[in-house]
N, C-alpha and C positions, 0 to 999 in steps of 0.2 A: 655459685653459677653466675656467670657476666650477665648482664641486663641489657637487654636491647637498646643502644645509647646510639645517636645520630648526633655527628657535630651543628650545632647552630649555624654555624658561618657557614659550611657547607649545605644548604640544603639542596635536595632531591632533583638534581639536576635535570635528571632524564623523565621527570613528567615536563619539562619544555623544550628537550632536545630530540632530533629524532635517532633511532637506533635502528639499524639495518643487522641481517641476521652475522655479518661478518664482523661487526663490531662488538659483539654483545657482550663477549667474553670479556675483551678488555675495559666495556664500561663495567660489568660485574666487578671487576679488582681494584676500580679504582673507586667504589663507594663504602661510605664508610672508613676506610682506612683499617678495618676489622680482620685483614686475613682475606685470603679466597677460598672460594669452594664451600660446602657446606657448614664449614663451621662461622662462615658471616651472615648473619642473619640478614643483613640491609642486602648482600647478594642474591640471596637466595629471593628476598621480595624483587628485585631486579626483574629477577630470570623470570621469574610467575607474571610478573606485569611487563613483560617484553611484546608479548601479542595485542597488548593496549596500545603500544607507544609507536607500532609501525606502521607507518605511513600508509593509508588506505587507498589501496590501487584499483583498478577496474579495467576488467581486457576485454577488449570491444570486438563482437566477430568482426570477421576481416572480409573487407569490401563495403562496410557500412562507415559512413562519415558520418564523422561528430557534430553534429548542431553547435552555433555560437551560442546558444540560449542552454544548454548544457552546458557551458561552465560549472566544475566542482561537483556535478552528477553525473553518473551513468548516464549512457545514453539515453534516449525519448523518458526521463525520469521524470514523470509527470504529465505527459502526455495522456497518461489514463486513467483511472479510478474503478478501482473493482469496490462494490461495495456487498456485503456478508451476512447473510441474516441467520440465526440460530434457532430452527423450525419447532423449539420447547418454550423456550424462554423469551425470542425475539429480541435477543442481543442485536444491538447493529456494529457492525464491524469495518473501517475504511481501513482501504491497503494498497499501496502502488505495485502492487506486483499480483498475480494469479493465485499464488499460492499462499495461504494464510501463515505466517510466522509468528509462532507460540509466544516467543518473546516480548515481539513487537505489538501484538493482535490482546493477550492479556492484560495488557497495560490502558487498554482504551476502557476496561471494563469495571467501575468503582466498585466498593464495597459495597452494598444494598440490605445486608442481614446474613442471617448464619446460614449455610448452604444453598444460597442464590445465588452465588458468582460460581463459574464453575474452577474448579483446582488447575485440571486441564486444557488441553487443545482437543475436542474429538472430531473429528474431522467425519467424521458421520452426519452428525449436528448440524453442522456447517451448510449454507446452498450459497450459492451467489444471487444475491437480488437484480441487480443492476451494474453495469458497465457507463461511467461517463466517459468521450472520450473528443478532446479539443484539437485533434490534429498534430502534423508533423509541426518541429519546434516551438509549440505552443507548452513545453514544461513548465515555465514558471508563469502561467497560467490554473492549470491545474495545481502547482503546488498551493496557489494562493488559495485555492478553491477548495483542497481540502483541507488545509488550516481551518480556515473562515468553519467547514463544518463539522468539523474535531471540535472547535469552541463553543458552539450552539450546540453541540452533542452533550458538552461536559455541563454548558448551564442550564440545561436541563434535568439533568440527573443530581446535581447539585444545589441550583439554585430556584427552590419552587416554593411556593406561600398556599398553594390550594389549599383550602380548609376543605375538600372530602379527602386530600393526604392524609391531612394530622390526624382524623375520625378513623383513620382504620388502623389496624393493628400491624405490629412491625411485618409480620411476614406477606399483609397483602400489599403494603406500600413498598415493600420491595420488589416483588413481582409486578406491581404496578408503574416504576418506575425502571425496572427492566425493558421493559416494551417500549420502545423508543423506533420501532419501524415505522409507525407514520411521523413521527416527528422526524427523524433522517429524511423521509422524501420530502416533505415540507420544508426545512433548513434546505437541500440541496435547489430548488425551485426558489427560494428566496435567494440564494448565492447566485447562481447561473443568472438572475436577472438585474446583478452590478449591486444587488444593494450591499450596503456595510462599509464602513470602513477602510481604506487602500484595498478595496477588492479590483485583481485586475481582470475581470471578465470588460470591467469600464474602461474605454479606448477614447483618450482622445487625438484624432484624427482631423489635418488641414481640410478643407473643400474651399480650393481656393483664398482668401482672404480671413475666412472666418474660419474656427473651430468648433466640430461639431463633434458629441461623445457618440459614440459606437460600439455594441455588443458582442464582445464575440462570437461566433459560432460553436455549437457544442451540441455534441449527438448522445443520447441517452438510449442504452440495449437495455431492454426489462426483460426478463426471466420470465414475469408473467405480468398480464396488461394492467389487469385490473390496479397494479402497485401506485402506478402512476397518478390513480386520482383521488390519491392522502391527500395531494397541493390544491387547495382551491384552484388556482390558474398558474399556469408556463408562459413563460416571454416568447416574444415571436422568434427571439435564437435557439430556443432549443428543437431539437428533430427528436423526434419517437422513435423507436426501432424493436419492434416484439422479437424478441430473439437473442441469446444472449453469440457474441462474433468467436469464431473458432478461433484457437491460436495457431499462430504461423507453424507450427512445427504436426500440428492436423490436418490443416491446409495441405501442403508440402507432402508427406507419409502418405495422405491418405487418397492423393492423384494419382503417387509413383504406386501402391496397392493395384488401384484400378486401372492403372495402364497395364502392369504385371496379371491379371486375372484376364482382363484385355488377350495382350499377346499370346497370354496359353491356348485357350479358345480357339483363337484363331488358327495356332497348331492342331490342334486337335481334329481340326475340319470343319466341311459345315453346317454341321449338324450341330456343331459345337456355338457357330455363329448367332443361328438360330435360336438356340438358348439363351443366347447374350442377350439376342433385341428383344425374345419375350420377357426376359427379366426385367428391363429396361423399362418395356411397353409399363409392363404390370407397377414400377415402381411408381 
């Protein structure tokens, strides 16, 4: 039986070139020099690592412009910060999008001991805590800012000396070291307020002659009030907001709903009308 053999002089061209799905076949035959089709084995890794090697596109609804500050991101990609808490364990979990991704979402979460991390994604488990959100074109803004508290997340969980740590036993210093929700709203109040390292919430900005730094602006939605005073103190940039902001596609749905329940009613007569305002009154 032949042995999986790659020429030296030849190496694996196609992890530095791109391939489009029209080309794929002829870069398939021409690696390796082994034959095509299933009996090359350097083909066949081709074909399997073909959805790697394709150039990452992203289609933008239409009528929405692209930000300068979106270069190489999806649109408003960083704009917001949904942050994740897990109502057993108190996982904190940061994520640029609404919806938790298994892939991306379990990788934030160390080892801690034998059946502390969870295997899964349960999306039952899951609440959202907090929404930060720095405005239009401010992405790389917010990417800096969840950086910044991805790395205060990891030296926490990683990097601690407490001597009531070492005194307990493996299974409570994992569970104790799980619980990273007031340390998340605490890193996130220390970031927001410019400290760190190339944090860009710090603006430096002309007045005239001189250069003065300046904080960005940034609004924080809490889920529930009380979360917010983990932080000893907030900088005078950030806003409060109890409530965590609907997304545009509820927004939207749920007007066209109520003009449609609207319009019936008012077919129906007025008796029908009446219904509507006492609803209303009463709501």
């Amino acid at each position: 039986m032949n042995a999986f053999k790659l020429n030296p002089i030849r190496p694996l061209h196609f992890l530095t070139t791109r391939v489009t799905a029209g080309s794929s076949s002829s870069a398939i035959a021409s690696v390796g020099g082994g034959g095509t089709g299933i009996n090359n084995p350097a083909a066949l890794f081709l074909l399997f690592s073909t959805s790697a090697c394709l150039e990452k596109t992203y289609h933008y609804p239409r009528g929405v412009k692209r930000h300068e500050n979106d270069k190489g991101h999806p649109t408003g990609h960083g704009e917001k910060i949904w942050i994740y808490n897990h109502i057993v364990a108190n996982h904190v979990v940061w994520s640029f999008t609404p919806d938790l991704r298994s892939n991306k979402s379990l990788r934030q979460l160390p080892y801690t001991g034998k059946k502390l991390v969870p295997a899964g994604l349960r999306k039952d488990y899951w609440r959202p805590m907090a929404v930060v959100e720095f405005g239009r074109g401010n992405g790389p803004i917010g990417r800096s800012v969840y950086a910044k508290c991805r790395e205060l997340k990891k030296r926490h969980e990683l990097e601690w000396e407490d001597e009531r740590l070492l005194n307990m036993s493996r299974e409570q210093r994992g569970r104790e070291l799980n619980d990273q929700k007031g340390n998340a709203v605490a890193d996130l109040a220390y970031v927001l307020a410019g400290k760190g390292k190339g944090n860009r919430m710090l603006e430096t900005v002309k007045e005239g002659e001189t250069e003065v730094e300046k904080l960005h602006e940034a609004t924080v939605y809490w889920a529930s009030e009380q979360d917010q005073y983990f932080a000893e103190s907030w900088s005078h940039n950030v806003t409060h907001v109890v409530g965590l902001p609907a997304r545009e596609w509820v927004k939207k749905f749920g007007a066209a709903n109520a003009q449609s329940e609207e319009a019936i009613l008012k077919e129906e007569g007025g008796g029908a009308e009446a219904q509507l305002e006492g609803e209303k009154v009463a709501a």
